[in-house]
DOKOLKOL-683694 format. One record per residue (C-alpha): y negated, z negated, x negated; residue in three letters; residue number from 0. Coordinates in nm, 3 decimals, padded with zeros to 5 digits. Example, Ala and Ser with C-alpha at 12.3 -4.5 7.8 and 13.67 -1.06 7.14 Angstrom:
v,w,u,rest,nr
00.450,-00.780,-01.230,ALA,0
00.106,-00.714,-01.367,SER,1
//
This chain:
v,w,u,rest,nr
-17.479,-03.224,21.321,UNK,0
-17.494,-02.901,21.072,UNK,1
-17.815,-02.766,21.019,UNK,2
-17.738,-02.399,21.131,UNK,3
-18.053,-02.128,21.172,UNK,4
-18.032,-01.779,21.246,UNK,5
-18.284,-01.522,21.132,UNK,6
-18.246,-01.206,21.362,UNK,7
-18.427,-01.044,21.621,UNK,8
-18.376,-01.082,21.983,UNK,9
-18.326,-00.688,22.037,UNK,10
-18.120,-00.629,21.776,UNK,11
-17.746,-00.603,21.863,UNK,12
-17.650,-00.709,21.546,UNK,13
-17.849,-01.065,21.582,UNK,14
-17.685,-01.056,21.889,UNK,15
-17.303,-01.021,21.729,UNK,16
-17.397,-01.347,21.562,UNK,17
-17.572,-01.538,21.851,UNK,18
-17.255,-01.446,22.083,UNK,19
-17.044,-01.554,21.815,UNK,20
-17.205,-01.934,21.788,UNK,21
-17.259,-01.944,22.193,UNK,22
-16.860,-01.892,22.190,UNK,23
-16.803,-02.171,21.933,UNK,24
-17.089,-02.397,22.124,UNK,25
-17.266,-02.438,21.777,UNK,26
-17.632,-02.583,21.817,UNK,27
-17.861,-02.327,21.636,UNK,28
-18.243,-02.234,21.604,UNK,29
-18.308,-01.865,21.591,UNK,30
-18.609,-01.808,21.406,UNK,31
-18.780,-01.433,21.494,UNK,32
-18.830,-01.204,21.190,UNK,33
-19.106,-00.943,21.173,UNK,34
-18.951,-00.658,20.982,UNK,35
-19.279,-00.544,20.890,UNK,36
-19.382,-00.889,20.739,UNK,37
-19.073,-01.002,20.625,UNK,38
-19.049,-01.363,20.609,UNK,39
-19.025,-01.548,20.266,UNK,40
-18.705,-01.749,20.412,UNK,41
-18.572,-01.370,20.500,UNK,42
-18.654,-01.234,20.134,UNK,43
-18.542,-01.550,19.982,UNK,44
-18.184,-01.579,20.171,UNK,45
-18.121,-01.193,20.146,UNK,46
-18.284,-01.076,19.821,UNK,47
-18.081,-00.775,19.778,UNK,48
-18.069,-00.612,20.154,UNK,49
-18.397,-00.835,20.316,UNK,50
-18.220,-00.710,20.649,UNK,51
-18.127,-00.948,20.920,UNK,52
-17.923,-01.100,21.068,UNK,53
-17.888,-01.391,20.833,UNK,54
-17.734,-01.745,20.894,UNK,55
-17.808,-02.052,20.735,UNK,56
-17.544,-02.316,20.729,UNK,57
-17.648,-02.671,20.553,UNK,58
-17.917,-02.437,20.349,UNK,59
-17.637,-02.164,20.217,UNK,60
-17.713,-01.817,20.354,UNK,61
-17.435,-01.560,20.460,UNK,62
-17.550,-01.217,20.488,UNK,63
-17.402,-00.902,20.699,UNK,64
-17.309,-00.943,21.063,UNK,65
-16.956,-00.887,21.011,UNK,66
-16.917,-01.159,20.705,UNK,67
-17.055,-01.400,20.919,UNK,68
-16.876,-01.345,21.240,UNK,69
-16.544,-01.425,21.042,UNK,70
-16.801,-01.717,20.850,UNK,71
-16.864,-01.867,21.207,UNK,72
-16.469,-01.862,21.349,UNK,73
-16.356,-02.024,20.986,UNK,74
-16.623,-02.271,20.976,UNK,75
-16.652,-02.379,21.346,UNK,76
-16.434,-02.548,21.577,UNK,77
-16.399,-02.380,21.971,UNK,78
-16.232,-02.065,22.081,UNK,79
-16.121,-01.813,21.832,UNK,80
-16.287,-01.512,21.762,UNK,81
-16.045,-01.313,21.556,UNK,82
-15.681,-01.313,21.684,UNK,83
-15.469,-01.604,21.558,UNK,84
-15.138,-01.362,21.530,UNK,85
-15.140,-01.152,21.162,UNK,86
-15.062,-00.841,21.298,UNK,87
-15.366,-00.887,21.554,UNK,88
-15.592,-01.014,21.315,UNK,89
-15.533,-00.723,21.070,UNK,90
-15.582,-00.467,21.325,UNK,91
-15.930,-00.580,21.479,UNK,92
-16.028,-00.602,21.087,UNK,93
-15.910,-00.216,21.070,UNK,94
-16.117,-00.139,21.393,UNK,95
-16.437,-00.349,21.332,UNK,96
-16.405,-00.123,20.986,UNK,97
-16.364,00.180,21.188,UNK,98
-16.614,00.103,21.402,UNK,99
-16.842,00.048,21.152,UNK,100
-16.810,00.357,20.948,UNK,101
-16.869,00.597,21.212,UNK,102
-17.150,00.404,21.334,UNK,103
-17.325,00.479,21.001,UNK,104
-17.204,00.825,21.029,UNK,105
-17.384,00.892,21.370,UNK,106
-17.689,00.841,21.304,UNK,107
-17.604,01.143,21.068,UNK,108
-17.398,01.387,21.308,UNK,109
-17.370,01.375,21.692,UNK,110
-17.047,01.543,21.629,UNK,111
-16.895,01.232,21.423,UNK,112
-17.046,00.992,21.737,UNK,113
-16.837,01.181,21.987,UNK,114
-16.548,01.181,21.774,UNK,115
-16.543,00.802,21.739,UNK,116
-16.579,00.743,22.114,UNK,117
-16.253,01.018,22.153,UNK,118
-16.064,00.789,21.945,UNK,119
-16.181,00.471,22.098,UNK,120
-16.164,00.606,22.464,UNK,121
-15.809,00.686,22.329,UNK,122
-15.726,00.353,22.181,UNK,123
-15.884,00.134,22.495,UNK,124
-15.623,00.334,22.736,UNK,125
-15.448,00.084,22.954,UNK,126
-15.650,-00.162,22.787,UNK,127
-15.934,-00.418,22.886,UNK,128
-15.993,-00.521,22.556,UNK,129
-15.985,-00.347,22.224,UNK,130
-15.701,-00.630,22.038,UNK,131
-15.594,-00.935,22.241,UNK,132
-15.593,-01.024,22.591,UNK,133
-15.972,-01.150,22.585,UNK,134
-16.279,-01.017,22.437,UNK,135
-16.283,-01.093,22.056,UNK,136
-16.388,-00.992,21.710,UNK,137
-16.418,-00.627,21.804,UNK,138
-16.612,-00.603,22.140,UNK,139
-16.807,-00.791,21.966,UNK,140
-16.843,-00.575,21.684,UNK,141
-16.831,-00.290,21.964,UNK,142
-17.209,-00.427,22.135,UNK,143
-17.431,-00.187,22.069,UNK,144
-17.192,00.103,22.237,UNK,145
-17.246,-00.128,22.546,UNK,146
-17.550,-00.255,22.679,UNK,147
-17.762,-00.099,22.371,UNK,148
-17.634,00.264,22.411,UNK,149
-17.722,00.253,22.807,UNK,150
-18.029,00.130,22.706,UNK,151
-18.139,00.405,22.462,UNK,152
-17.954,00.637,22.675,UNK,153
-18.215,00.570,22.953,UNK,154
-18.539,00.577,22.735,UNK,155
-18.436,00.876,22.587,UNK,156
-18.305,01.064,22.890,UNK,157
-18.001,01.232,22.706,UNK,158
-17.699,01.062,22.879,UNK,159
-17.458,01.060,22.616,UNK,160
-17.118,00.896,22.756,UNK,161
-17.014,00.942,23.082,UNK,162
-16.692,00.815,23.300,UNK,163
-16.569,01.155,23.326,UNK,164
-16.535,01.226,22.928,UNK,165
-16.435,00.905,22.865,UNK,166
-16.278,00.698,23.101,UNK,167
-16.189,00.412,22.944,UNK,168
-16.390,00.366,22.741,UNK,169
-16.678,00.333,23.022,UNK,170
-16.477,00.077,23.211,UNK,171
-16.479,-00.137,22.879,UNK,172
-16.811,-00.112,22.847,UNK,173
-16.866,-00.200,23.215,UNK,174
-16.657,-00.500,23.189,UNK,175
-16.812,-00.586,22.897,UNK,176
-17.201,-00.591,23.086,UNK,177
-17.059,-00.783,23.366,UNK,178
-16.834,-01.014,23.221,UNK,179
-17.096,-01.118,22.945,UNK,180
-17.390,-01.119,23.125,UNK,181
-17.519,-01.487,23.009,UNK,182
-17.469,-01.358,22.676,UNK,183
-17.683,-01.060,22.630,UNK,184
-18.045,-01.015,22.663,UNK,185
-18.232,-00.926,22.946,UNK,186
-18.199,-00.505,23.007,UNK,187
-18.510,-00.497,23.167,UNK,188
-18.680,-00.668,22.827,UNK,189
-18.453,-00.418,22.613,UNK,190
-18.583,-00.146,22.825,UNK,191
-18.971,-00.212,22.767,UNK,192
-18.897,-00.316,22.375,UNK,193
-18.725,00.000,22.296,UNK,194
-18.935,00.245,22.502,UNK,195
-19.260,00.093,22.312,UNK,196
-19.038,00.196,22.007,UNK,197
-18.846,00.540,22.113,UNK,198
-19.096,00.702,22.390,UNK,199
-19.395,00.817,22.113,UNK,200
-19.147,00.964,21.878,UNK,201
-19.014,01.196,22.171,UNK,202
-19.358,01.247,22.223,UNK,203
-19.451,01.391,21.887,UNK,204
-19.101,01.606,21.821,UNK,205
//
C-alpha cells in the first residue's frame, strides 16, 4: 500500500479539502497535526518556500497547495472522480475553483469584494445543487470554507454575513452541503470552541 501522510490541521478547511478528497478516493492516510507556531521539521523540509500546510506526502514526494493536490489525489488514485470527466466540465470547475480562489484572497481585504463573489456565485448556483456536475466535486470542495467555516465564524463573531434572503441559492448549497457531508467535516461544536479561543479576544481588544 502507498505510504500517503498528510500534514494539516484539523480546523483548517483547507486540510480539510485534502482529507475529503482521499476519504472520496478511500486512500489509507495518517494525518500528522502541525503546530504553526513550531513548525515541524517534516513541514519546513516538504514546503521550504511557503512552510504552510496542507501538505501531502505520497511514497516520500511532497505536493504543496490545496488545489495542486486535489487534482494530485484524483490523477493518482483510483475511486470516484473528483474533477468532471467531460472537457468542457472539467475546464469550467478549473475556471471557478480559480474564481473562487481569487476573491477569497481579496476578502480578507474588502467586505465589498466578499459580497460581490457570493452575488456571482448565488447567481451561478441558480437552479443548481451543485456548482459543475450532477454531484458534489472539485469545486464544493474548493467552496468549504463558505460552508460550515463561514457559519462558524459567523457565530463567534456575531456579524451574520449571508443570509437566505440575499442569497438564496447560494444558502441552500451550503445547506446541502452540511447535511449531505456530514461524516466528512469536523465536529461544529469542536470548530466552535477552537475558533472562539482564537476570534473572541481580538473582538475583545478592537
Amino acid at each position: 500500500m502507498a505510504d500517503v501522510k498528510l500534514l494539516g490541521l484539523w480546523y483548517s478547511p483547507f486540510s480539510h479539502r485534502v482529507e475529503w478528497a482521499l476519504k472520496i478516493k478511500g486512500v489509507k492516510y495518517e494525518f500528522i497535526e502541525e503546530d504553526l507556531q513550531n513548525k515541524s521539521p517534516l513541514l519546513l523540509e516538504s514546503n521550504p518556500i511557503h512552510k504552510k500546510i496542507p501538505v501531502l506526502i505520497h511514497n516520500g514526494k511532497p505536493i504543496c497547495e490545496s488545489i495542486v493536490i486535489l487534482e494530485y489525489i484524483d490523477e493518482a488514485f483510483e475511486g470516484p472522480s473528483i474533477l468532471p470527466k467531460d472537457p468542457y466540465d472539467r475546464a469550467l470547475a478549473r475556471f471557478w475553483v480559480k474564481f473562487f480562489e481569487d476573491k477569497e484572497r481579496s476578502k480578507r481585504k474588502l467586505k465589498r469584494k466578499f459580497f460581490e463573489m457570493l452575488r456571482i456565485l448565488d447567481n451561478e448556483l441558480k437552479d443548481k445543487k451543485y456548482f459543475v456536475g450532477d454531484k458534489f466535486g472539485f469545486v464544493d470542495i474548493v467552496a468549504n470554507s463558505g460552508a460550515l467555516w463561514l457559519g462558524v465564524l459567523e457565530e463567534v463573531s456575531g456579524v451574520v454575513l449571508v443570509t437566505s434572503e440575499k442569497f438564496p441559492n447560494f444558502c441552500a448549497w451550503r445547506d446541502e452541503y452540511c447535511i449531505q457531508n456530514k461524516e466528512y467535516l469536523p465536529s461544529r461544536d469542536e470548530l466552535l470552541v477552537r475558533y472562539q479561543a482564537y476570534i473572541q479576544p481580538v473582538i475583545a481588544s478592537k
